[in-house]
BAMAR-286563 format. One record per residue (C-alpha): residue in one letter; x, y, z. Coordinates in steps of 0.25 Angstrom, whole numbers, plus 2048, in hexadecimal, padded with zeros to 3 digits. Layout:
<recs>
AXYZ;...
</recs>
This chain:
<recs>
XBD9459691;XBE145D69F;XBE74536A2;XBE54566B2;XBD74556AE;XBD744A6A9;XBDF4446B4;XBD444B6BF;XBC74456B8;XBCE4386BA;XBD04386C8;XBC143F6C8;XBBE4316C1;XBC54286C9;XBC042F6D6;XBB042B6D1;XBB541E6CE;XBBB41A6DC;XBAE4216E2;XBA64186D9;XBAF40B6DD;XBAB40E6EC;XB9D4106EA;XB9D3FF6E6;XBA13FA6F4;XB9C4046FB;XB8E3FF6F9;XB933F06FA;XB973F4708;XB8B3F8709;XB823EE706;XB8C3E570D;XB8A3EA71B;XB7B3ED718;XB783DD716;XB833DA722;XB793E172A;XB6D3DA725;XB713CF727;XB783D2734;XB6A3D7738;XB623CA733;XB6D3BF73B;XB743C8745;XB7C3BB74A;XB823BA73D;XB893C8740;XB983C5740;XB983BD734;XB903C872A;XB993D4730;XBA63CD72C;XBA03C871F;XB9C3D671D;XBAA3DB721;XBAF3D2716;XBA63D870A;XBA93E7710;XBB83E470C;XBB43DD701;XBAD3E96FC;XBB83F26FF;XBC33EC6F8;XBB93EE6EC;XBBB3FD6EF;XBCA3FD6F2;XBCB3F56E3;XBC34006DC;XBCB40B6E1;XBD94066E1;XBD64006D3;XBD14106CF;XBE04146D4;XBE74086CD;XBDF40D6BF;
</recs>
């Protein structure tokens, strides 16, 4: 086999796989801001305290993301 074939199917590869990666946190974020505001809609005095505790488990989430794909570049 080419080997410039070989080396473009493992980009192709690698390209799904940081796609794939994404897909995890994206819907952690997601569900994340969802239940923020639910329960900012149930105790509205409580806002403050669930937007920064949601701030902090969007960063979270998105270190996750940052890990998959700088860990696809190291490997």
């Amino acid at each position: 086999m080419d080997t410039s074939l070989i080396a473009a199917l493992e980009g192709n590869i690698a390209s799904v796989g940081y796609g794939l990666a994404a897909i995890g946190p994206g819907i952690g974020i997601g569900i994340i801001v969802g239940k923020t505001a639910e329960a900012m809609a149930r105790q509205p005095e409580l806002r403050g305290q669930l937007q920064t505790t949601m701030f902090i488990g969007i960063a979270f989430t998105e270190i996750l993301t940052l890990l998959a794909i700088v860990t696809g570049f190291i490997f």
